[in-house]
The first five atom37 places (N, CA, C, CB, O) and aatype in JSON, in Angstrom:
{
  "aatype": [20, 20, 20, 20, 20, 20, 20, 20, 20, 20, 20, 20, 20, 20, 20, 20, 20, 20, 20, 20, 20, 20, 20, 20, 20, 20, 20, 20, 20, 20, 20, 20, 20, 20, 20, 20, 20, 20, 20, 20, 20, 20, 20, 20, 20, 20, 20, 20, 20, 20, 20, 20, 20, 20, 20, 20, 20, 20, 20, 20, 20, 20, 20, 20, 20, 20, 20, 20, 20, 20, 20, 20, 20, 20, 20, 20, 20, 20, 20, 20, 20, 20, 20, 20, 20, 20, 20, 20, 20, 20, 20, 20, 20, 20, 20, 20, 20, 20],
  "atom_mask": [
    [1, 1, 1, 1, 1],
    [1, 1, 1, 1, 1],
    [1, 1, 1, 1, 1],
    [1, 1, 1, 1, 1],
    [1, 1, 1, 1, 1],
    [1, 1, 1, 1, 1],
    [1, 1, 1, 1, 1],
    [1, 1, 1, 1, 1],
    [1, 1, 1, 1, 1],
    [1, 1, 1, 1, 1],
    [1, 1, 1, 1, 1],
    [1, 1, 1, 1, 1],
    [1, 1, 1, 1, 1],
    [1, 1, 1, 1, 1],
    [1, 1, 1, 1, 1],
    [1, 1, 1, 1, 1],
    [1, 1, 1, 1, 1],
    [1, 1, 1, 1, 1],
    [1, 1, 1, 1, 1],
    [1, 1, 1, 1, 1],
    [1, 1, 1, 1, 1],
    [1, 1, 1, 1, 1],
    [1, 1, 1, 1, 1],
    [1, 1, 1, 1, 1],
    [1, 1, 1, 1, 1],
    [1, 1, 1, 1, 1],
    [1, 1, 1, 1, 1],
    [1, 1, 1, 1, 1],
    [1, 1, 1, 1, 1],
    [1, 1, 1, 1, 1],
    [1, 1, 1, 1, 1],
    [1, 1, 1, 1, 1],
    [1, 1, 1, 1, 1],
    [1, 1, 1, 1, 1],
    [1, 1, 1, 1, 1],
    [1, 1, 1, 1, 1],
    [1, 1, 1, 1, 1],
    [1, 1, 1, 1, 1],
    [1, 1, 1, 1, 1],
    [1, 1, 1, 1, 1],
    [1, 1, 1, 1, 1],
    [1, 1, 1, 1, 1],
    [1, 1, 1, 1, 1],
    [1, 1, 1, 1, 1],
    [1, 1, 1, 1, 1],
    [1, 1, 1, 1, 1],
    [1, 1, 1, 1, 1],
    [1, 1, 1, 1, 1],
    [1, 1, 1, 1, 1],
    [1, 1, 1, 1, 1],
    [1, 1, 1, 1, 1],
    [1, 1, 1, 1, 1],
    [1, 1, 1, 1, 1],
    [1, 1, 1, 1, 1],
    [1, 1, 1, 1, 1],
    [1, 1, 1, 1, 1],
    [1, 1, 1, 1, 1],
    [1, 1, 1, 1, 1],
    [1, 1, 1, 1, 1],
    [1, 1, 1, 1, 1],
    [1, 1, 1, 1, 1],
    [1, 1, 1, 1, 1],
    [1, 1, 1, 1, 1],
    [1, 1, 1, 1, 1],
    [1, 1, 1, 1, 1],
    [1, 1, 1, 1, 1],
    [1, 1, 1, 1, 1],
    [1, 1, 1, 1, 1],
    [1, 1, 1, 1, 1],
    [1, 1, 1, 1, 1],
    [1, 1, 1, 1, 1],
    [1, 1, 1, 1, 1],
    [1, 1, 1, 1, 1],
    [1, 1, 1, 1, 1],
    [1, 1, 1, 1, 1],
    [1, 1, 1, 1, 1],
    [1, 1, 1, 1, 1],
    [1, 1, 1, 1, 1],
    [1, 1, 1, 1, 1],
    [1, 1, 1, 1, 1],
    [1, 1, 1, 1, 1],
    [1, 1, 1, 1, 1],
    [1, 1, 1, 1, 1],
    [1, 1, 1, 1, 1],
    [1, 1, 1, 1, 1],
    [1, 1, 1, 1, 1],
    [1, 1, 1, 1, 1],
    [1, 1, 1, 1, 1],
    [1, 1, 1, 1, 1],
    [1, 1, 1, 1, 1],
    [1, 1, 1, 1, 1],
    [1, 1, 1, 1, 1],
    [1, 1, 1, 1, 1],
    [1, 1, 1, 1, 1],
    [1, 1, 1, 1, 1],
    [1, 1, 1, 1, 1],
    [1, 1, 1, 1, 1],
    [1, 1, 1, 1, 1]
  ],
  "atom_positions": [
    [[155.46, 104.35, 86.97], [156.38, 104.64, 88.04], [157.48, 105.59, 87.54], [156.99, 103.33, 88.6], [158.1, 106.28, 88.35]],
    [[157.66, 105.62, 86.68], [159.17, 106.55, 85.6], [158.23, 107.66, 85.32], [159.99, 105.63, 83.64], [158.87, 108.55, 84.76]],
    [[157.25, 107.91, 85.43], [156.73, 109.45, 85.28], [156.93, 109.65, 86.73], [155.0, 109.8, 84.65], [157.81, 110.49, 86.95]],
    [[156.47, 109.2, 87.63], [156.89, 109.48, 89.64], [157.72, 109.73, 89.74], [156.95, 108.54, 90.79], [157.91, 110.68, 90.49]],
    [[158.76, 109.16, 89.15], [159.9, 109.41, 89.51], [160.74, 110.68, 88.96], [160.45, 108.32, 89.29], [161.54, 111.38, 89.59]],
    [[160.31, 110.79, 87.52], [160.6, 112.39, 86.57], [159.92, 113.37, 87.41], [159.81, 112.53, 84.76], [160.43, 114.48, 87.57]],
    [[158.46, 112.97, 88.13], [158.1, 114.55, 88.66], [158.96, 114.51, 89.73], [156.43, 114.98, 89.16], [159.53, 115.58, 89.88]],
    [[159.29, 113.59, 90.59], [159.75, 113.87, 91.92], [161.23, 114.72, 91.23], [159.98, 112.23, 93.07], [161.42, 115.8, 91.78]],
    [[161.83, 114.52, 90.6], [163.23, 114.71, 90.03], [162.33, 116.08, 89.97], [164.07, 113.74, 88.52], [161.95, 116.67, 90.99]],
    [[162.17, 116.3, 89.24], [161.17, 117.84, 88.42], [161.42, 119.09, 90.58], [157.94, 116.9, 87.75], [161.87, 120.18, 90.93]],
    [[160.95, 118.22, 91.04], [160.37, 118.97, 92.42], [161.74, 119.11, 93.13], [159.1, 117.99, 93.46], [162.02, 120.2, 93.61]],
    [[162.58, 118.11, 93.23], [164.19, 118.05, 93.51], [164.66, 119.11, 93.21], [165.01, 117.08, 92.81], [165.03, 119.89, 94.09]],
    [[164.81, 119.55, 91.3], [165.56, 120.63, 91.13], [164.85, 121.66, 91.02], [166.34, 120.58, 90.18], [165.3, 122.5, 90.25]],
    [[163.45, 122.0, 91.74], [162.87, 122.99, 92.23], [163.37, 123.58, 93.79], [161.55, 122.57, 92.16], [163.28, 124.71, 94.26]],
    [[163.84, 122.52, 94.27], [163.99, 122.79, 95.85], [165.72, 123.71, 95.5], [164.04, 120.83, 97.13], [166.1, 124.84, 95.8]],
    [[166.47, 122.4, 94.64], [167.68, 123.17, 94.95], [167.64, 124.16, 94.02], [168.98, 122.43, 94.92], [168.78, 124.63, 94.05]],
    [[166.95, 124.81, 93.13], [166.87, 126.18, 92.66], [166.95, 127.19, 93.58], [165.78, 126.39, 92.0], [167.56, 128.25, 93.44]],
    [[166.15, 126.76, 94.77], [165.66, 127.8, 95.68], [166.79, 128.24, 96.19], [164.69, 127.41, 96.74], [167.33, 129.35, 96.25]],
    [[167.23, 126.54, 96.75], [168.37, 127.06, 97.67], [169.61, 127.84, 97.12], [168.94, 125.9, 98.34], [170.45, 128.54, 97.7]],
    [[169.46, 127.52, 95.91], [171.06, 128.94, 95.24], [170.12, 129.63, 95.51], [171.97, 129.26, 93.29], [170.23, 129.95, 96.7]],
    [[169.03, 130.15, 94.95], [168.68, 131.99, 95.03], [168.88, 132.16, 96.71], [166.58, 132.59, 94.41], [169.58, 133.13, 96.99]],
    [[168.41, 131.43, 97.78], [168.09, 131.9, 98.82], [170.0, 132.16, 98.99], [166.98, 130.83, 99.89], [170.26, 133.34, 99.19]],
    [[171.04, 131.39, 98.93], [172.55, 131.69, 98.6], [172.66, 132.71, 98.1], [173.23, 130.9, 97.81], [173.13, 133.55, 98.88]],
    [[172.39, 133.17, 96.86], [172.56, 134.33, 96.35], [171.8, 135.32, 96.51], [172.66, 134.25, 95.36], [171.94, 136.25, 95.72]],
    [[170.8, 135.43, 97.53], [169.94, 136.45, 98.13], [171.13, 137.21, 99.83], [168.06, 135.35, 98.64], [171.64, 138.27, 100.21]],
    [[171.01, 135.92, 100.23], [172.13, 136.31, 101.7], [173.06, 136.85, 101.21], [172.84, 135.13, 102.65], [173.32, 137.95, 101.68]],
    [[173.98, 136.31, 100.04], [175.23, 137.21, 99.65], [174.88, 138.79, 99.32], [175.95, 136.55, 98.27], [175.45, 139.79, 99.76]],
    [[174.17, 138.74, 98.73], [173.65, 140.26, 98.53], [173.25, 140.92, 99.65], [172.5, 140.37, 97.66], [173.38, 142.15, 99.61]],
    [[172.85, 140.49, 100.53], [172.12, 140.92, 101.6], [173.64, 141.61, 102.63], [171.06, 139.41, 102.32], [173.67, 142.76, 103.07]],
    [[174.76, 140.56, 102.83], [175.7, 140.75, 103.56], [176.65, 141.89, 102.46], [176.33, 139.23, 104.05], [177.43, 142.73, 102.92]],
    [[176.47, 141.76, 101.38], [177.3, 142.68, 100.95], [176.51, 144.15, 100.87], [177.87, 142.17, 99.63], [177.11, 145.06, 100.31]],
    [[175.13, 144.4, 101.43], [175.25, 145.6, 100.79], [175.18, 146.02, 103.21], [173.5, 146.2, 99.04], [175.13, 147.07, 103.86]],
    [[175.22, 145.02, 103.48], [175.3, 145.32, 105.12], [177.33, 146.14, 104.96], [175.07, 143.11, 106.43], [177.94, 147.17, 105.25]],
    [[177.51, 145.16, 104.48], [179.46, 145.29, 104.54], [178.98, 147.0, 104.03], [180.93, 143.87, 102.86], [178.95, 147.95, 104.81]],
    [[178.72, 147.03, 102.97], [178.96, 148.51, 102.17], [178.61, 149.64, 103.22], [177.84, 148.71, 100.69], [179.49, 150.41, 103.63]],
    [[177.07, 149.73, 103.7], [176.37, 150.43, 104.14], [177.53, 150.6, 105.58], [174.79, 149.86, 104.16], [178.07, 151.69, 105.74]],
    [[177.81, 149.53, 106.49], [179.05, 149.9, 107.3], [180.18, 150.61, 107.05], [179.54, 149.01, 107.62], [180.56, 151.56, 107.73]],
    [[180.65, 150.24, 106.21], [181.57, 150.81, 105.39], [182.25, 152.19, 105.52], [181.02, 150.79, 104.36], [183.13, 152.87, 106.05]],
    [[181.11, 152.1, 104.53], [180.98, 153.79, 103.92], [179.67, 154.54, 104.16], [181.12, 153.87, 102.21], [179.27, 155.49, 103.49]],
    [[179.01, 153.94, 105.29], [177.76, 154.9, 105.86], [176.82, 155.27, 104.32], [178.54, 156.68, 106.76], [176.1, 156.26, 104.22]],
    [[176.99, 154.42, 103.38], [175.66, 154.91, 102.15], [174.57, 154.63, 102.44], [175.6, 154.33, 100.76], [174.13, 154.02, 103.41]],
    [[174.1, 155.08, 101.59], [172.37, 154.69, 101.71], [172.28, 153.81, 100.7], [171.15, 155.96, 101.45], [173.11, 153.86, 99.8]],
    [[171.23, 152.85, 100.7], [171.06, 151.73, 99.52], [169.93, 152.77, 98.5], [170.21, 149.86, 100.23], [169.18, 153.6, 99.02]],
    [[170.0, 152.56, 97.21], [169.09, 152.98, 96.29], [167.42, 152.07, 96.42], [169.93, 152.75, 94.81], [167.22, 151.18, 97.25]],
    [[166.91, 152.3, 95.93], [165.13, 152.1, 96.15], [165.24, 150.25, 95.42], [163.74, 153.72, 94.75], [164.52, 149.29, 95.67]],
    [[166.31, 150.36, 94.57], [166.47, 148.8, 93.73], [167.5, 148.27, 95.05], [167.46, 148.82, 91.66], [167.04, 147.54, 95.93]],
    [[168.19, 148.49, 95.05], [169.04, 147.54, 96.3], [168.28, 147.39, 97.48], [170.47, 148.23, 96.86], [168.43, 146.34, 98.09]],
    [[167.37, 148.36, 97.99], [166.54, 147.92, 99.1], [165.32, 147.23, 99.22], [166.33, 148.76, 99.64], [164.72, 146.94, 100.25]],
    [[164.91, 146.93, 97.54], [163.7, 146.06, 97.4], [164.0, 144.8, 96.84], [162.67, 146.66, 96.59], [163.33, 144.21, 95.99]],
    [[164.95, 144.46, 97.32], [165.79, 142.68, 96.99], [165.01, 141.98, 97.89], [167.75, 142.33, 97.47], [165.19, 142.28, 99.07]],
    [[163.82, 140.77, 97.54], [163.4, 140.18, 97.96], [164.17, 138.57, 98.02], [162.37, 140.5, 97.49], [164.63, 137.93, 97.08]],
    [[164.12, 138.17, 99.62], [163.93, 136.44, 99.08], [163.41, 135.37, 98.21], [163.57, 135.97, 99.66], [162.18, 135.33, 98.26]],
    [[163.88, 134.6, 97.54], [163.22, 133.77, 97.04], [162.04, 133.53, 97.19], [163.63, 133.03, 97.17], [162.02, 134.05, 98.3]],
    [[160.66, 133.08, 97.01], [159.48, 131.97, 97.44], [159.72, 130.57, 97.41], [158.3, 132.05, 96.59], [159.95, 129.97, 96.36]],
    [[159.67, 129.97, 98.64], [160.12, 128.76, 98.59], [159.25, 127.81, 98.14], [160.57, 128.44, 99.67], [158.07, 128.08, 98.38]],
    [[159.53, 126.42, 97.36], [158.77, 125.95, 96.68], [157.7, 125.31, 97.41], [159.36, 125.28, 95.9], [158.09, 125.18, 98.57]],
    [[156.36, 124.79, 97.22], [155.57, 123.99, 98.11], [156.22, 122.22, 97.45], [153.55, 124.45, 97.84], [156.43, 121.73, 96.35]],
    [[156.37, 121.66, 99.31], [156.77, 120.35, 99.77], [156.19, 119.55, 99.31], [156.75, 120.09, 100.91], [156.54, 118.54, 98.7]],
    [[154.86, 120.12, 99.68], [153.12, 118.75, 99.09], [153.22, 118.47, 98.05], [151.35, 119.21, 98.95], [152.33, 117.68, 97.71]],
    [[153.87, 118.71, 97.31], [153.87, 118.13, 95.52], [155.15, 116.53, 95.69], [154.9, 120.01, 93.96], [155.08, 115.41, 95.18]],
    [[156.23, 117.15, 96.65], [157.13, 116.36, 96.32], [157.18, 114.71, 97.4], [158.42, 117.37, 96.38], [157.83, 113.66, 97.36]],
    [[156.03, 115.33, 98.31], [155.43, 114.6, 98.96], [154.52, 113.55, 98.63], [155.04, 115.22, 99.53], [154.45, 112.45, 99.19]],
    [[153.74, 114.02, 97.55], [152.38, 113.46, 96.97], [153.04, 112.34, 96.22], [151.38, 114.57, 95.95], [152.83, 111.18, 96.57]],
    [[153.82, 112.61, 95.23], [154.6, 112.22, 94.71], [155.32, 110.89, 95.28], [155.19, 113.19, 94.56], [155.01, 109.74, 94.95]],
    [[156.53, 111.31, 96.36], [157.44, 110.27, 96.68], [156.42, 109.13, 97.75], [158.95, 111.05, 97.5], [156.6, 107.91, 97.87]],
    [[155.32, 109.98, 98.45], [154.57, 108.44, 98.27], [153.82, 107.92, 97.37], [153.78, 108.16, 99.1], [153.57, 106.73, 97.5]],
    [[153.53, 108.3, 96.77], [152.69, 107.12, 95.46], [153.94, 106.31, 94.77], [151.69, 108.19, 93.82], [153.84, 105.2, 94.26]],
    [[154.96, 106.96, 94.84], [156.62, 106.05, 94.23], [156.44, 104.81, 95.3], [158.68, 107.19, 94.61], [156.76, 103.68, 94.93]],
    [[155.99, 104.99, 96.46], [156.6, 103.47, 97.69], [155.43, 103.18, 97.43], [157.13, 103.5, 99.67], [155.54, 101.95, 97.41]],
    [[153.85, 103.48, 97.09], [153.17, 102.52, 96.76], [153.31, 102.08, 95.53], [152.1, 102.71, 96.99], [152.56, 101.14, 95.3]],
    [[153.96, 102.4, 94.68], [154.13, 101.43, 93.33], [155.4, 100.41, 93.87], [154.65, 102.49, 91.65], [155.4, 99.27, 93.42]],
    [[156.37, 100.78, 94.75], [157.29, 99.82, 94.84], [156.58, 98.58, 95.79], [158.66, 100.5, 95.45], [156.59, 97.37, 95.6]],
    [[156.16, 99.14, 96.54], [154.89, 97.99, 97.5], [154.45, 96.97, 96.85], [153.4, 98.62, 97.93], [154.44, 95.8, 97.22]],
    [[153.98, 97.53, 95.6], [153.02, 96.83, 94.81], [154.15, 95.73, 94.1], [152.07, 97.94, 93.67], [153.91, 94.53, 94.0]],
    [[155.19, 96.27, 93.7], [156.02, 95.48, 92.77], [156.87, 94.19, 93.65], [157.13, 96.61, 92.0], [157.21, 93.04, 93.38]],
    [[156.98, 95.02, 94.76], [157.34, 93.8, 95.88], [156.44, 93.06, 96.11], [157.73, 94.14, 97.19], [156.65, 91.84, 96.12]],
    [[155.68, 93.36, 96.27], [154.11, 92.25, 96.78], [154.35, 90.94, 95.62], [151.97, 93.31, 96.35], [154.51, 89.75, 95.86]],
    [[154.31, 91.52, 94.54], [154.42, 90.84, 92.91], [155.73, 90.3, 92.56], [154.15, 91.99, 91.68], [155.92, 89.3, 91.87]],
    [[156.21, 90.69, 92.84], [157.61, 89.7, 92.89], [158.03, 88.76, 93.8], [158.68, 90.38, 92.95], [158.62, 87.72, 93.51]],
    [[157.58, 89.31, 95.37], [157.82, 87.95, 96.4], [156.81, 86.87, 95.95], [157.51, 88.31, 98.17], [157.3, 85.75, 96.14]],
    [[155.7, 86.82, 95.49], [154.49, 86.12, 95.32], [155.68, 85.4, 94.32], [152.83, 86.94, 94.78], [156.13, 84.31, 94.67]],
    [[156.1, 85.95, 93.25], [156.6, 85.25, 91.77], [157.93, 84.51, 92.38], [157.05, 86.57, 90.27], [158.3, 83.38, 92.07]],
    [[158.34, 85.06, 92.95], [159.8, 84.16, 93.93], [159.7, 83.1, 94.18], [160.22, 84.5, 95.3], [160.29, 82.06, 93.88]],
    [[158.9, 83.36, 94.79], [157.95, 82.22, 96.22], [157.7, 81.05, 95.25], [155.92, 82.95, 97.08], [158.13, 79.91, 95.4]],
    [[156.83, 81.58, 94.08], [156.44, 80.12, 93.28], [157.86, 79.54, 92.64], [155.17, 80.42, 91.84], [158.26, 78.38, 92.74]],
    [[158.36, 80.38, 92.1], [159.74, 80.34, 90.98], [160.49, 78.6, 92.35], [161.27, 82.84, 90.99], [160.54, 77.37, 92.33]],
    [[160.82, 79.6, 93.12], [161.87, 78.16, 94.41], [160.98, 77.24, 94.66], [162.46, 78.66, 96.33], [161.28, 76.19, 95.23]],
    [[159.81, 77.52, 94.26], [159.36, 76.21, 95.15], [158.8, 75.23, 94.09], [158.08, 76.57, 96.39], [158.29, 74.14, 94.31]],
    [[159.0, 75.83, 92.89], [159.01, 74.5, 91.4], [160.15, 74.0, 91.48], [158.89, 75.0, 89.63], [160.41, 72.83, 91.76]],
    [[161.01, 74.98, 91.21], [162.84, 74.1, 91.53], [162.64, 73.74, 92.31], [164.33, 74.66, 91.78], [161.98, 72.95, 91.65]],
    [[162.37, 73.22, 94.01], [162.86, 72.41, 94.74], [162.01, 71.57, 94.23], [162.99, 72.62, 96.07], [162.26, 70.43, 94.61]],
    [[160.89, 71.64, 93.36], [159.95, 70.39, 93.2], [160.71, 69.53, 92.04], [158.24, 70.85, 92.71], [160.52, 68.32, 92.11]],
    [[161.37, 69.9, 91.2], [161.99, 69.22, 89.9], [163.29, 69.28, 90.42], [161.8, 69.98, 88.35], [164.03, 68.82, 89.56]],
    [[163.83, 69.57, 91.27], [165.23, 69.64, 91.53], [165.46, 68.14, 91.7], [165.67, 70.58, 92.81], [164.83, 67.53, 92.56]],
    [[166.41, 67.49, 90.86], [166.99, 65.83, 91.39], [167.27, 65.37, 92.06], [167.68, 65.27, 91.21], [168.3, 65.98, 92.36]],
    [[167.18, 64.62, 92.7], [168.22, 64.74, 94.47], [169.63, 63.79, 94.31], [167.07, 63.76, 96.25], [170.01, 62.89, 93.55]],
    [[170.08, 64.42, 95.32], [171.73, 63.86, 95.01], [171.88, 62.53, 95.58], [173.0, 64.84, 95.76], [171.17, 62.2, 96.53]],
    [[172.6, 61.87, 95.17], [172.87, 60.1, 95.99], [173.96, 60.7, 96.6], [173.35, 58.36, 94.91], [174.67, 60.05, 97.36]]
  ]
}
């Protein structure tokens, strides 16, 4: 379950990678709009081939965060079962009060 949980983390700071570049793609984008208003320039062949980010694929972080709720499923299943017996020996040895 602690490897599920490292990839899902892994896919997390894939997403918010994106989202700074896609941040620092718009800023660029509005500043060379501001300029070009401006001062009527033309952008050079490098300022006009500023691409967006590629955004990461979801299905990984998907695949992932459910197989995490079926391991927690599983651990709940396994622990209410172990509960269940645990209270119901104590109430069996428990002393009773006068």
């Amino acid at each position: 379950m602690t490897d599920s949980v490292d990839e899902f983390t892994q896919e997390q700071g894939k997403l918010a990678f994106y989202h700074r570049g896609v941040a620092k793609y718009n800023k660029k984008v509005e500043e060379q709009q501001k300029l070009l208003q401006k001062e009527g320039a033309t952008l050079t062949e490098e300022e006009a081939s500023i691409k967006p980010p590629q955004e990461p694929s979801r299905y990984e972080a998907l695949l992932v965060s459910n197989q995490i709720n079926n391991y927690c499923k599983q651990i709940n299943q396994f622990a209410g079962q172990s509960f269940s017996k645990l209270f119901l020996i104590d109430g069996i040895f428990q002393k009773p009060q006068n």
